[in-house]
ROSE-4610 file (N, C-alpha, C; in Angstrom, 1 decimal, always signed):
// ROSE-4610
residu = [X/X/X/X/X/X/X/X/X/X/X/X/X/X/X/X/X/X/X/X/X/X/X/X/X/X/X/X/X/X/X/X/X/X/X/X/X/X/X/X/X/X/X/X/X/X/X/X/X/X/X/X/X/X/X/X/X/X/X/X/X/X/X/X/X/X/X/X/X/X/X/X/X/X/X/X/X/X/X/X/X/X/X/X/X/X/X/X/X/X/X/X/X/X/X/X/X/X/X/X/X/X/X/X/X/X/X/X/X/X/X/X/X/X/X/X/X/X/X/X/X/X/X/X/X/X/X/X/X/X/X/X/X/X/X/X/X/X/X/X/X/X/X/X/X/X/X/X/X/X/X/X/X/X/X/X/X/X/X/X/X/X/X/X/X/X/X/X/X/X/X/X/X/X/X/X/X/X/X/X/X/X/X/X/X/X/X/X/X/X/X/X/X/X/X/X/X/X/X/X/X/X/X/X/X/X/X/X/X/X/X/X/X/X/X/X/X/X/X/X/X/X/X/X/X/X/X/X/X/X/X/X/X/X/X/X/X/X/X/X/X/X/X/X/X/X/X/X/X/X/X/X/X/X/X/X/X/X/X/X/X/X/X/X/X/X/X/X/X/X/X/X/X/X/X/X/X/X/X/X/X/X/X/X/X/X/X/X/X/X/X/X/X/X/X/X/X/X/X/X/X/X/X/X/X/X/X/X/X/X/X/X/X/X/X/X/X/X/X/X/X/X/X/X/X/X/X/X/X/X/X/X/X/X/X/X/X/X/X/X/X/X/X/X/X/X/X/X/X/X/X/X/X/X/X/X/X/X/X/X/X/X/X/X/X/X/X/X/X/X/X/X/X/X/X/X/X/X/X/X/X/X/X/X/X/X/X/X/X/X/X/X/X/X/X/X/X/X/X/X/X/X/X/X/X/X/X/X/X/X/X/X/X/X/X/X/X/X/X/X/X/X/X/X/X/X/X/X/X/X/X/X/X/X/X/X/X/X/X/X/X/X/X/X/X/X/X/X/X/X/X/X/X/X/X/X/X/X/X/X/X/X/X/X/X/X/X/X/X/X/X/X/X/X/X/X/X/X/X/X/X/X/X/X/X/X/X/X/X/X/X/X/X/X/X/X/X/X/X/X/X/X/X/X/X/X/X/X/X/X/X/X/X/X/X/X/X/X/X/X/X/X/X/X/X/X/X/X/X/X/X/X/X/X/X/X/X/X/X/X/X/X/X/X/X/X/X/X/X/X/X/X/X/X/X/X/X/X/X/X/X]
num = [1/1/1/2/2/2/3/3/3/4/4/4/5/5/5/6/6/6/7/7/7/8/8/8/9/9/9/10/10/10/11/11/11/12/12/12/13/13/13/14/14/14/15/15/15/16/16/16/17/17/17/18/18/18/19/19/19/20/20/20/21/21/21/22/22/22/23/23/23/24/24/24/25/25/25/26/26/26/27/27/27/28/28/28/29/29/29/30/30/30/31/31/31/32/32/32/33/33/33/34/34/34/35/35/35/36/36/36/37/37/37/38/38/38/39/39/39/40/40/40/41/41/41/42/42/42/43/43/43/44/44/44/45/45/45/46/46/46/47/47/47/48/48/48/49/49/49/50/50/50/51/51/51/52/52/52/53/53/53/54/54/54/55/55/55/56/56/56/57/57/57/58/58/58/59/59/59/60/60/60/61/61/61/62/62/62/63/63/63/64/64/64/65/65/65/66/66/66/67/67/67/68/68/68/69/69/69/70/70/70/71/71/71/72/72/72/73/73/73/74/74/74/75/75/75/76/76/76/77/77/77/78/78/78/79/79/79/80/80/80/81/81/81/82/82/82/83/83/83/84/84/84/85/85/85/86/86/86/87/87/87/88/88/88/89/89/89/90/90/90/91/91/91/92/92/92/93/93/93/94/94/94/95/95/95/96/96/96/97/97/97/98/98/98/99/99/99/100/100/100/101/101/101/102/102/102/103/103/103/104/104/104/105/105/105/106/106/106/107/107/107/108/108/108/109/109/109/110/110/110/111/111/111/112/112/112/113/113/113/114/114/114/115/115/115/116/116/116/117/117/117/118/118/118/119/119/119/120/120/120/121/121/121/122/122/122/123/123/123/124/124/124/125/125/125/126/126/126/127/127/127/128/128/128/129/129/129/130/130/130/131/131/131/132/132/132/133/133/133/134/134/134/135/135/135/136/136/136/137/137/137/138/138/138/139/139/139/140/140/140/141/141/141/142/142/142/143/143/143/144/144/144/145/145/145/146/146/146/147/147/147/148/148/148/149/149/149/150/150/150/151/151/151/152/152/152/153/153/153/154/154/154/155/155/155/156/156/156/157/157/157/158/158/158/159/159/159/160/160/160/161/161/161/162/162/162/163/163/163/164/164/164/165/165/165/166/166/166/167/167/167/168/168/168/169/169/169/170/170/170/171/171/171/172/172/172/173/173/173/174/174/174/175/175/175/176/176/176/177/177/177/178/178/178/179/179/179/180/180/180/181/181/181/182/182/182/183/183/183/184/184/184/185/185/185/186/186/186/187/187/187]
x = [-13.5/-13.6/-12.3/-11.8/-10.7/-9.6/-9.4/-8.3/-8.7/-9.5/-9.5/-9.0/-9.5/-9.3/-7.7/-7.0/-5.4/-5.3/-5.8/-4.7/-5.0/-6.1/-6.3/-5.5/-5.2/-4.2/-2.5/-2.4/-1.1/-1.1/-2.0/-1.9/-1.9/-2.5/-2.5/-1.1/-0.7/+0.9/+1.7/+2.1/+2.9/+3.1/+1.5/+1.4/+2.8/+3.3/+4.0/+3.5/+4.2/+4.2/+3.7/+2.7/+2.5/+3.5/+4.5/+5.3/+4.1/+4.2/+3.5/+4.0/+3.9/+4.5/+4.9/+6.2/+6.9/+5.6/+5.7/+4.7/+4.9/+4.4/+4.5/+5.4/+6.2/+7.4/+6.0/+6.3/+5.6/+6.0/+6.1/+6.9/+7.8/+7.1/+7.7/+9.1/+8.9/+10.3/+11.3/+10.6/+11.7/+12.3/+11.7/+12.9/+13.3/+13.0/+14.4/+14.9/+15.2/+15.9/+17.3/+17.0/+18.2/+19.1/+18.9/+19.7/+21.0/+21.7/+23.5/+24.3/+25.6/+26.4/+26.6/+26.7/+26.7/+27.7/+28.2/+29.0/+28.7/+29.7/+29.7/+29.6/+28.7/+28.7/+27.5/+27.2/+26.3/+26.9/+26.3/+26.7/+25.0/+26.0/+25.2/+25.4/+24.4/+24.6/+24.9/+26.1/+26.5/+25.7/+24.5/+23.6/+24.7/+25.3/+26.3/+26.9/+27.7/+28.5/+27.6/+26.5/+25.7/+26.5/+27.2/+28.2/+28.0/+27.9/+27.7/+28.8/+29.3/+30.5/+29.6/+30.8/+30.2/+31.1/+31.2/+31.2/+31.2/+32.1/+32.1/+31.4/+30.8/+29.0/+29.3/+29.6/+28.9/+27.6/+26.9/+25.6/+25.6/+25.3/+24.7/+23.2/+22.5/+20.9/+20.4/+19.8/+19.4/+18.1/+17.7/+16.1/+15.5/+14.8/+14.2/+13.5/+12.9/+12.7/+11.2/+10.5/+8.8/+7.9/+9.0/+8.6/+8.0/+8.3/+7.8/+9.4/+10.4/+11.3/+12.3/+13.3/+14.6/+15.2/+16.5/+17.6/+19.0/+19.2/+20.1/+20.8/+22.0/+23.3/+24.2/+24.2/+25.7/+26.8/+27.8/+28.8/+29.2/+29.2/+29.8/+31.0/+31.8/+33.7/+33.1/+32.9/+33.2/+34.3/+35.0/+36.9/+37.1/+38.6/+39.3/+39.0/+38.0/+37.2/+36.5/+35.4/+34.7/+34.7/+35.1/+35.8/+34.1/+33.7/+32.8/+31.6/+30.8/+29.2/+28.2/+27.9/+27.4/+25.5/+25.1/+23.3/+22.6/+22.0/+21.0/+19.7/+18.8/+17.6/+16.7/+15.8/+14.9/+13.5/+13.4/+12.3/+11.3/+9.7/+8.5/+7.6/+7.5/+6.6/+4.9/+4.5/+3.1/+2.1/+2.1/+1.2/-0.1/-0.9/-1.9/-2.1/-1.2/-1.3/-0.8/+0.1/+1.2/+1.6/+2.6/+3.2/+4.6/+5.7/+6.9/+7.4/+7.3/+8.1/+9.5/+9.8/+11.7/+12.2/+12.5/+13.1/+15.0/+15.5/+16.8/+17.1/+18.5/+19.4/+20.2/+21.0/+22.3/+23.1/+23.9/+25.1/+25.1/+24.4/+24.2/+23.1/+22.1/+21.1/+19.9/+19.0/+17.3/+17.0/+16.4/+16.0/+15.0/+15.2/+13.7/+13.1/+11.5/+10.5/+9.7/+9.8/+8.9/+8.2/+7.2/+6.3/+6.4/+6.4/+6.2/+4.9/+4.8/+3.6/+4.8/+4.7/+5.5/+4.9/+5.4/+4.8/+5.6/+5.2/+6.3/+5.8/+7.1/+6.3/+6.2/+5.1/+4.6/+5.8/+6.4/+7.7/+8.4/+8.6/+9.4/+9.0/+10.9/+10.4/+10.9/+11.0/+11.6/+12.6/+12.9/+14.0/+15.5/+15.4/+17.2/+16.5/+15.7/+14.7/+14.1/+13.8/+12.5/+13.2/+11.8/+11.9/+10.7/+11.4/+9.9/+9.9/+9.0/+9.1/+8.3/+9.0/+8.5/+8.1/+7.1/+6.8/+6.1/+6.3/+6.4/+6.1/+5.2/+5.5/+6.3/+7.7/+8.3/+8.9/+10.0/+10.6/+12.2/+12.5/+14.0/+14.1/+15.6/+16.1/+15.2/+14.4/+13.2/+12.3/+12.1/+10.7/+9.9/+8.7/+7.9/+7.8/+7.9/+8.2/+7.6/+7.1/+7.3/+8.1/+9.1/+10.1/+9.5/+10.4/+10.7/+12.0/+11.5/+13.0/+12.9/+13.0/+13.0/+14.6/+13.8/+14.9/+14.9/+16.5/+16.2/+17.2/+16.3/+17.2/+17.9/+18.9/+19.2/+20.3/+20.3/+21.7/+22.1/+23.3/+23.7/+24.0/+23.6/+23.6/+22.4/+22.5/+20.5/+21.3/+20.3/+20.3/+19.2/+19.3/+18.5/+18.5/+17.4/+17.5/+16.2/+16.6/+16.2/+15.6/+14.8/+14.1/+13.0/+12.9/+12.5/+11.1/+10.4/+9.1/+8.8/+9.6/+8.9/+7.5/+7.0/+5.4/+5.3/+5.8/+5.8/+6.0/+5.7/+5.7/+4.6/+4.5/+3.4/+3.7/+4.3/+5.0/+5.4/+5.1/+5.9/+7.1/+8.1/+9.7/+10.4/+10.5/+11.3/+12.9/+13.5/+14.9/+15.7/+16.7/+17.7/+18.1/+18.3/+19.1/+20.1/+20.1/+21.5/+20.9/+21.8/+21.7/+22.6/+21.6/+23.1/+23.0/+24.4/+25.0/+25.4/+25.0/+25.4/+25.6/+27.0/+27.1/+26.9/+26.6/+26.4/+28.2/+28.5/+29.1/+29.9/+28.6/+28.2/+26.9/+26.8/+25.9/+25.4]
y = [-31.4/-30.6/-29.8/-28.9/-28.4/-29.2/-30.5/-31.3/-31.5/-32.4/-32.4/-31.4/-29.6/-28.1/-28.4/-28.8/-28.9/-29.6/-31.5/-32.0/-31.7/-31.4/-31.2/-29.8/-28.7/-27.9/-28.4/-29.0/-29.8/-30.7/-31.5/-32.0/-31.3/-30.5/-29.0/-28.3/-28.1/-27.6/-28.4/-30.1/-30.4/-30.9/-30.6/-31.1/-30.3/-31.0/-30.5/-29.3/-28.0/-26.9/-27.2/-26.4/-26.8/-25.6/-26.0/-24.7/-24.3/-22.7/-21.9/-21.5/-21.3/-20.6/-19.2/-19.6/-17.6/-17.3/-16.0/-14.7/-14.4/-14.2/-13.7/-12.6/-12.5/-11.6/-10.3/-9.4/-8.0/-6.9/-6.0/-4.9/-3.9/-3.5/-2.9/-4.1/-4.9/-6.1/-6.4/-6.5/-6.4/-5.2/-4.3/-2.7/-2.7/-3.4/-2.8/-4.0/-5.3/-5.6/-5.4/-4.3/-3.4/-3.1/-3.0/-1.8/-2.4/-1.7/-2.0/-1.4/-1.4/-1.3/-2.1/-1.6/-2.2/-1.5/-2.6/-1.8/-2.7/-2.1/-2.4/-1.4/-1.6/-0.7/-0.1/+1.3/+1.4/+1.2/+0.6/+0.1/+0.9/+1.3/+2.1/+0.9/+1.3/+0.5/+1.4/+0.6/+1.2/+0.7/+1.3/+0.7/+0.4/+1.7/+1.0/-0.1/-0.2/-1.8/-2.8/-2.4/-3.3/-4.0/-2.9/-3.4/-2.4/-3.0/-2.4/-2.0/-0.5/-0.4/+0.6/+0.7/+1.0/+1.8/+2.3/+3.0/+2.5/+2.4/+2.3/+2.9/+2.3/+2.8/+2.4/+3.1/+2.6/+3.2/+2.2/+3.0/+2.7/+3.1/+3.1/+3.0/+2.0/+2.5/+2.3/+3.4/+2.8/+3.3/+2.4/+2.2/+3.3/+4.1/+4.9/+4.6/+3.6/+2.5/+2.9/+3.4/+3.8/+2.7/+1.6/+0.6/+1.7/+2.0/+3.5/+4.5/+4.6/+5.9/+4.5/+5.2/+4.4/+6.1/+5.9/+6.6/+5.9/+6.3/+5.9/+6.7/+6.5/+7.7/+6.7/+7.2/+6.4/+7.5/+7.0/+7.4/+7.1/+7.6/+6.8/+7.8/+7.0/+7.7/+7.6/+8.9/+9.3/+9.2/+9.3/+9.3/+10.5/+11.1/+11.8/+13.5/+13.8/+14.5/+15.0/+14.4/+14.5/+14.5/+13.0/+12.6/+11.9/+12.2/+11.8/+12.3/+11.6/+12.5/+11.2/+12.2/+11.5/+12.3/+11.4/+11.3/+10.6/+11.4/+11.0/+11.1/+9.6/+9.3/+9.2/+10.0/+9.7/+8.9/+7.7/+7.2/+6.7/+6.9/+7.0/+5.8/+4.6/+4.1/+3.9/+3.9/+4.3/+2.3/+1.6/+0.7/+0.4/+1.3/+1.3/+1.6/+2.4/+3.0/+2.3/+1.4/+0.8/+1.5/+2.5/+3.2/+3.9/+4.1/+4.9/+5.9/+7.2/+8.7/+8.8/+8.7/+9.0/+10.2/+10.9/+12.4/+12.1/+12.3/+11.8/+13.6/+14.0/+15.1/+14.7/+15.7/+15.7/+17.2/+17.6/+18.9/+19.5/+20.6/+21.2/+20.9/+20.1/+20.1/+19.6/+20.4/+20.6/+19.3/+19.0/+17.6/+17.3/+16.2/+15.4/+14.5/+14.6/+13.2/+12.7/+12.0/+10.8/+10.0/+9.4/+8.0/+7.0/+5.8/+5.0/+3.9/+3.3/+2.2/+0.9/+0.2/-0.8/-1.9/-3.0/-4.5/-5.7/-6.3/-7.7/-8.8/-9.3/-10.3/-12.2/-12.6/-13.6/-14.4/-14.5/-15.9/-15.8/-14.5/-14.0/-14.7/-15.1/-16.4/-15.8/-15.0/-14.6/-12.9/-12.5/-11.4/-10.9/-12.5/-12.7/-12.9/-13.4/-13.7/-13.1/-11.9/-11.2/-10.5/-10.1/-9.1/-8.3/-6.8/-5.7/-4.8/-4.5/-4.1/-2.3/-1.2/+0.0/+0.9/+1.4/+1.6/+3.3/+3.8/+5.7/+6.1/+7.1/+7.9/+9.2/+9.5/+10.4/+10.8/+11.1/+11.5/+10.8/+11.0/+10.0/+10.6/+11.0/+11.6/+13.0/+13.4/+14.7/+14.4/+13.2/+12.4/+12.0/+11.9/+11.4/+10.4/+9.0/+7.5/+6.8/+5.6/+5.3/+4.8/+4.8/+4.1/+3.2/+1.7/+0.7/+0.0/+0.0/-0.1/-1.9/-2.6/-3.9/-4.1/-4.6/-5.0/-6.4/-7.1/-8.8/-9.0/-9.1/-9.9/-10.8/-11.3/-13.1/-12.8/-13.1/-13.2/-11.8/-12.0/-10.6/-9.8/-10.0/-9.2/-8.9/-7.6/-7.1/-6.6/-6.2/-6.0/-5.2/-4.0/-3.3/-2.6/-2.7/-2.8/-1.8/-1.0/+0.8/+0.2/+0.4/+0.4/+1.5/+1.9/+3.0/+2.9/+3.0/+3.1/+4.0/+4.7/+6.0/+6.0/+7.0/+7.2/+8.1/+8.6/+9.3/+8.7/+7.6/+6.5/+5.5/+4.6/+3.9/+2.8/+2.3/+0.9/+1.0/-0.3/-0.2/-1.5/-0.6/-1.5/-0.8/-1.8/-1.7/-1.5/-0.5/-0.3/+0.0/-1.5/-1.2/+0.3/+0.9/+2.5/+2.2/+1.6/+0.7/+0.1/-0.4/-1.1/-1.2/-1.3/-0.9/-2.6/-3.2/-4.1/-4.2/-4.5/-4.4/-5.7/-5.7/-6.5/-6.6/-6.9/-6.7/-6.5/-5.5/-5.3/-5.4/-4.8/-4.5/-4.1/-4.2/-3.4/-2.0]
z = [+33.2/+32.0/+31.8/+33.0/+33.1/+32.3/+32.9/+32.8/+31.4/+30.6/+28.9/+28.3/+28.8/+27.5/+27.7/+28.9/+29.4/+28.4/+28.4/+27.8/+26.0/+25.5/+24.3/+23.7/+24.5/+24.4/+24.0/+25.1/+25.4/+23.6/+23.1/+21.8/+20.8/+20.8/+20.0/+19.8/+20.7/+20.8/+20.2/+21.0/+20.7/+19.2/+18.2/+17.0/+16.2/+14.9/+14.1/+13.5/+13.5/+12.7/+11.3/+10.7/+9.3/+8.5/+7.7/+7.2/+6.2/+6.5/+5.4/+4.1/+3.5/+2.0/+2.1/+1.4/+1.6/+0.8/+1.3/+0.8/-0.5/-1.4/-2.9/-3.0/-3.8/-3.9/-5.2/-4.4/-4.6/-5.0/-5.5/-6.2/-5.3/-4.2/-3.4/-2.6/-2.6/-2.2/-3.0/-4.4/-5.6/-5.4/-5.0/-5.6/-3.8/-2.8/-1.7/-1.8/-2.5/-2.3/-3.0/-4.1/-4.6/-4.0/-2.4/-1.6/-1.3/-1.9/-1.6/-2.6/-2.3/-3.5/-4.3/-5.9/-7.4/-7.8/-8.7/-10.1/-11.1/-12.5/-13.3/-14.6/-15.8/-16.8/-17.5/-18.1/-18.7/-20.2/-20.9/-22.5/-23.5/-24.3/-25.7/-26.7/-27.5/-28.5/-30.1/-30.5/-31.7/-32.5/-33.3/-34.6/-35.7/-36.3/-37.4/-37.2/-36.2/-35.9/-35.1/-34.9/-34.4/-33.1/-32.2/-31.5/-30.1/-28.5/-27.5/-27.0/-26.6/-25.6/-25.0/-23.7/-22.2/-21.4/-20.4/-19.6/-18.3/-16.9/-16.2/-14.8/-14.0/-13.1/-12.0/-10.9/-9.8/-8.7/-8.4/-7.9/-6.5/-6.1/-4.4/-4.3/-3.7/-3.7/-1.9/-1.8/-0.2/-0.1/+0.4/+0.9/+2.4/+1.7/+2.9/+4.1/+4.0/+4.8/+5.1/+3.9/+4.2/+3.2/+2.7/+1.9/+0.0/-0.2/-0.9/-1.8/-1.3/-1.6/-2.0/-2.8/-2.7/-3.3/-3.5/-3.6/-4.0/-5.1/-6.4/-6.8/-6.3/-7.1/-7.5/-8.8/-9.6/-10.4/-9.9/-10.7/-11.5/-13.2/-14.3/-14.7/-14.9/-15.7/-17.2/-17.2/-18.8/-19.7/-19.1/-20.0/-19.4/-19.4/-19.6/-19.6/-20.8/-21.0/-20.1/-19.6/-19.3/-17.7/-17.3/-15.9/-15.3/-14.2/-12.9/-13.7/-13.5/-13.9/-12.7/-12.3/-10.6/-11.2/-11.1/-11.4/-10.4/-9.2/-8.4/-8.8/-8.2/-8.5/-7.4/-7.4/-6.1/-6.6/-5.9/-6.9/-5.5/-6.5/-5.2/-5.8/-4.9/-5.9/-5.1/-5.7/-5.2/-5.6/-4.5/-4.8/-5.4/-4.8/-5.6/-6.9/-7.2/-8.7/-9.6/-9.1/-9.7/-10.5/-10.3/-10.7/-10.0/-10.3/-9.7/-10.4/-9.7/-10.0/-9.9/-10.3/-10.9/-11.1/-9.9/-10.2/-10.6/-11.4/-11.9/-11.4/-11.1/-11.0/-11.4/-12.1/-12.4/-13.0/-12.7/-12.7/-13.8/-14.0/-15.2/-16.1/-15.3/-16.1/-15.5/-16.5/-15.2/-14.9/-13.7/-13.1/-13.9/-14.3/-14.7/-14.1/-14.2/-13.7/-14.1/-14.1/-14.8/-14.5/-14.7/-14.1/-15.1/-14.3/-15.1/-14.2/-15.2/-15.0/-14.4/-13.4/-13.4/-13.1/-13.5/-13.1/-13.3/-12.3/-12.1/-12.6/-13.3/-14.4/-13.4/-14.1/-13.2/-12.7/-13.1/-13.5/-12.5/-11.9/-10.6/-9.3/-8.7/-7.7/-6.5/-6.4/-4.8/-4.8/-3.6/-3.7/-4.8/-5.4/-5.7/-7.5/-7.4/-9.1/-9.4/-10.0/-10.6/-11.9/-12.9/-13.6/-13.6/-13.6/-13.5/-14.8/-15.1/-16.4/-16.1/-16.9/-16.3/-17.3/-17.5/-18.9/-19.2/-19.9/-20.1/-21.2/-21.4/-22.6/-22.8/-23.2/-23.0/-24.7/-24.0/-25.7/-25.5/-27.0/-26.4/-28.2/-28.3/-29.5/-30.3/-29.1/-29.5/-30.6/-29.8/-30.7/-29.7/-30.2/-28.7/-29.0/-27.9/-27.6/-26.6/-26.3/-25.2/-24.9/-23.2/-23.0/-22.0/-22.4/-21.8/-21.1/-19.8/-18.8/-18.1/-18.6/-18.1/-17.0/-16.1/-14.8/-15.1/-14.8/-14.2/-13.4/-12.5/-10.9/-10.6/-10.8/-11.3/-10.1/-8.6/-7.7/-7.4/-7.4/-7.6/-8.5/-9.9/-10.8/-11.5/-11.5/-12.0/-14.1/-14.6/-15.7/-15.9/-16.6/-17.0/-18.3/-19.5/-20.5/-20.8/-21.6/-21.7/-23.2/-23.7/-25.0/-25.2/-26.5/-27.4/-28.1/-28.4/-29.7/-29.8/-31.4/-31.2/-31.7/-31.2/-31.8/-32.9/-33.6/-34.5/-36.1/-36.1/-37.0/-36.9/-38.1/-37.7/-37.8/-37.3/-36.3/-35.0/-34.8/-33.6/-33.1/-32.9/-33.5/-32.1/-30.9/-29.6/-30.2/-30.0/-30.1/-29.2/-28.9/-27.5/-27.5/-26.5/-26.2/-25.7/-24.5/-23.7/-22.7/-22.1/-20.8/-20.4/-18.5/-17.3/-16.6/-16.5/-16.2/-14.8/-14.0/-12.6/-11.8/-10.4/-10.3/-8.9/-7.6/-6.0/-5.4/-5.3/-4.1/-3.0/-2.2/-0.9/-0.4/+0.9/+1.6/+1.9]
């Protein structure tokens, strides 16, 4: 009896590995696999000229490593004028809630936070592929609105695209704000 549990063990083993399926790419994965250095631009949009110019960005994001926290500081050149304007973001995202807190600082002016509702859209195929979409009711031009922050992950360049509805009207008409262009780095 001994000897059969042996050799039926021994067949057991030497059978071929069944490859399992990568694991579902999940919210908290999409946002650390942000972690490295980016550059690139944040672009406004001119409505008159119906025309985008931009501003030069670079971010740093590093992962706190509680699957939960990230940390986001970018530096964007204003011109001349203005020079460095360095904006750190501490962001918390909470799984169950599906939701993330966004405390933004920046130099001269009171920290703000915010939540948003976030969710990753089905289509998303792995660490390097996704879009997450992040969603708020805030104000934007001292109108109350909800904002819309759509991410897309394609390689090494992410894209993030800031949209508007205000609520103080009775439509509802998404209007680009800007978007930040980013390209991978480093580590």
């Amino acid at each position: 009896m001994r000897l059969f549990l042996f050799a039926a063990l021994l067949v057991v083993s030497a059978a071929p590995a069944v490859a399992q399926p990568a694991p579902a790419l999940d919210i908290a994965a999409a946002r650390a696999s942000l972690t490295g250095a980016w550059s690139g631009e944040l672009e406004y949009r001119d409505y008159s000229a119906d025309t985008w110019f931009g501003i030069p960005v670079k971010t740093r994001i590093a992962d706190q490593g509680d699957g939960a926290t990230i940390i986001r500081a970018s530096d964007f050149d204003d011109g001349p004028k203005v020079g460095n304007v360095r904006i750190t973001t501490v962001e918390l995202f909470d799984a169950k809630a599906a939701t993330v807190q966004a405390g933004s600082f920046r130099k001269g002016r009171a920290a703000e936070i915010m939540t948003y509702a976030v969710t990753l859209d089905p289509g998303s195929r792995d660490s390097l592929h996704w879009t997450m979409i992040e969603q708020t009711k805030g104000e934007d031009a001292n109108r109350p609105a909800t904002l819309r922050l759509t991410t897309v992950r394609d390689g090494d360049r992410i894209e993030t695209l800031k949209e508007v509805d205000f609520l103080d009207d009775d439509t509802t008409e998404w209007l680009a704000r800007n978007r930040t262009r980013l390209t991978r780095t480093g580590d």
